[in-house]
C-alpha positions as CSV (number, residue, x, y, z in Angstrom):
1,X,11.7,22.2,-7.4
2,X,9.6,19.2,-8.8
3,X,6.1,20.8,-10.5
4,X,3.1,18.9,-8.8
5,X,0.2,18.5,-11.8
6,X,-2.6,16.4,-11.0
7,X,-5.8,16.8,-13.7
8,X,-4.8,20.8,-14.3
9,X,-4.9,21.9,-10.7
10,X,-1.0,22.3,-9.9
11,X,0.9,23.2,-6.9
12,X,1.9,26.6,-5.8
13,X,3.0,25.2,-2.5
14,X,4.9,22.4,-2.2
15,X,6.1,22.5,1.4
16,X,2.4,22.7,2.6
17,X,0.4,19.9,-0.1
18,X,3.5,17.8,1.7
19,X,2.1,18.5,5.2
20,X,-1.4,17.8,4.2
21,X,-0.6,14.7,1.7
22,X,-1.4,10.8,2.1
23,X,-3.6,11.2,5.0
24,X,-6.3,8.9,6.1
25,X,-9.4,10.8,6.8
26,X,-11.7,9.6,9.0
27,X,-14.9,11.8,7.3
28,X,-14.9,14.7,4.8
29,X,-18.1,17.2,4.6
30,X,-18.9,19.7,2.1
31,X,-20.0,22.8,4.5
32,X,-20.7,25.5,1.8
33,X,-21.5,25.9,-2.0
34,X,-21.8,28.8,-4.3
35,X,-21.0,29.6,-7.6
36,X,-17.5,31.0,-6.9
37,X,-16.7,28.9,-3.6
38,X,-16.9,25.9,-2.1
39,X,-15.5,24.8,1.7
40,X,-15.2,21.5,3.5
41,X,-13.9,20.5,6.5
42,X,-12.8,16.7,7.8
43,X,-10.9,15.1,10.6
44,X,-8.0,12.6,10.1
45,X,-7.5,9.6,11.9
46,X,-4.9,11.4,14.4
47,X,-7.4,14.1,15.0
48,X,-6.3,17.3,13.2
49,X,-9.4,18.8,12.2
50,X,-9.1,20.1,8.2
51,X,-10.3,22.6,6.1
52,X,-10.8,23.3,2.6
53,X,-11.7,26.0,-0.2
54,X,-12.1,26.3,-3.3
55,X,-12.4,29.8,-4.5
56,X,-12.2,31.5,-8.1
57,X,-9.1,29.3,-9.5
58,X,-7.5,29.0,-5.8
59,X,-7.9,25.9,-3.4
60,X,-6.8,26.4,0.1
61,X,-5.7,23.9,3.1
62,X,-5.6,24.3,6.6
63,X,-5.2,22.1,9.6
64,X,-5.1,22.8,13.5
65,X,-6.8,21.0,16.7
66,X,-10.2,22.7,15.8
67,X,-12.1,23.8,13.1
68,X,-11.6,27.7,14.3
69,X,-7.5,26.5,14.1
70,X,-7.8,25.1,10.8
71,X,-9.4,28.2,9.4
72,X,-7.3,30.1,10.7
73,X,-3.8,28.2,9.4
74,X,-6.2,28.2,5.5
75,X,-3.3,28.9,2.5
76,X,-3.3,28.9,-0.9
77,X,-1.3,25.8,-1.5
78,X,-2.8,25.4,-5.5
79,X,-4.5,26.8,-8.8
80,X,-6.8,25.0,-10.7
81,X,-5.8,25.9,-14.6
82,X,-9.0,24.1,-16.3
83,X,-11.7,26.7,-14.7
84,X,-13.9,24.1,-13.1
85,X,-15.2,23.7,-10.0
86,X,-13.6,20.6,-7.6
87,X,-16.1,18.4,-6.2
88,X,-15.3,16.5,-2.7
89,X,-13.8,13.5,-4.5
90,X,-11.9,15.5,-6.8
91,X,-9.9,17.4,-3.4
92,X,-9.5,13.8,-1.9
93,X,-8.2,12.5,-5.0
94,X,-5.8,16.0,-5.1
95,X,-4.2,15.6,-1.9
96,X,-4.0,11.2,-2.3
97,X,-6.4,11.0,1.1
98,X,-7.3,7.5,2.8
99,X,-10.9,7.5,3.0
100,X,-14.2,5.2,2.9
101,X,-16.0,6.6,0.2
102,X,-19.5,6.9,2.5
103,X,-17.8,9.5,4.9
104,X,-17.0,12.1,2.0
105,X,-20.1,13.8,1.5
């Protein structure tokens, strides 16, 4: 198994950052902030709503055909080893997303 590294957050799951890589997003929202957490959620251009967390060293991905589905498919797919929070570019730039920089906000 190939090790996935990408500025100290690496990959503890490399079947799901697969499913979710190299997509084009068609917007990308931050939806809660707190010192230990942050979540986001976007849509792609097929439809598949997405949703993202970052908590304590873990960042989780989910997808489904609602926000409620998305949630509740959310796994730990990496750990970030440089103890910083991600911003939203930071999780685009992660998972190689397509997106116009004005929808990721």
């Amino acid at each position: 198994m190939r090790r996935v590294e990408k500025d100290g957050v690496v990959v503890s799951d490399l079947q799901r950052y697969n499913r979710f890589q190299s997509r084009i997003l068609t917007h990308f929202c931050k939806v809660s902030d707190n010192l230990s957490t942050t979540e986001w959620v976007g849509m792609t251009m097929s439809g598949e709503f997405v949703s993202v967390k970052y908590n304590f060293l873990l960042l989780s991905i989910g997808g489904g055909e609602c926000e409620y589905d998305a949630l509740g498919d959310s796994r730990v797919v990496a750990t970030n080893s440089n103890a910083q929070m991600m911003s939203s570019e930071d999780v685009v730039s992660f998972f190689d997303w397509e997106i116009d920089e004005e929808q990721v906000y």
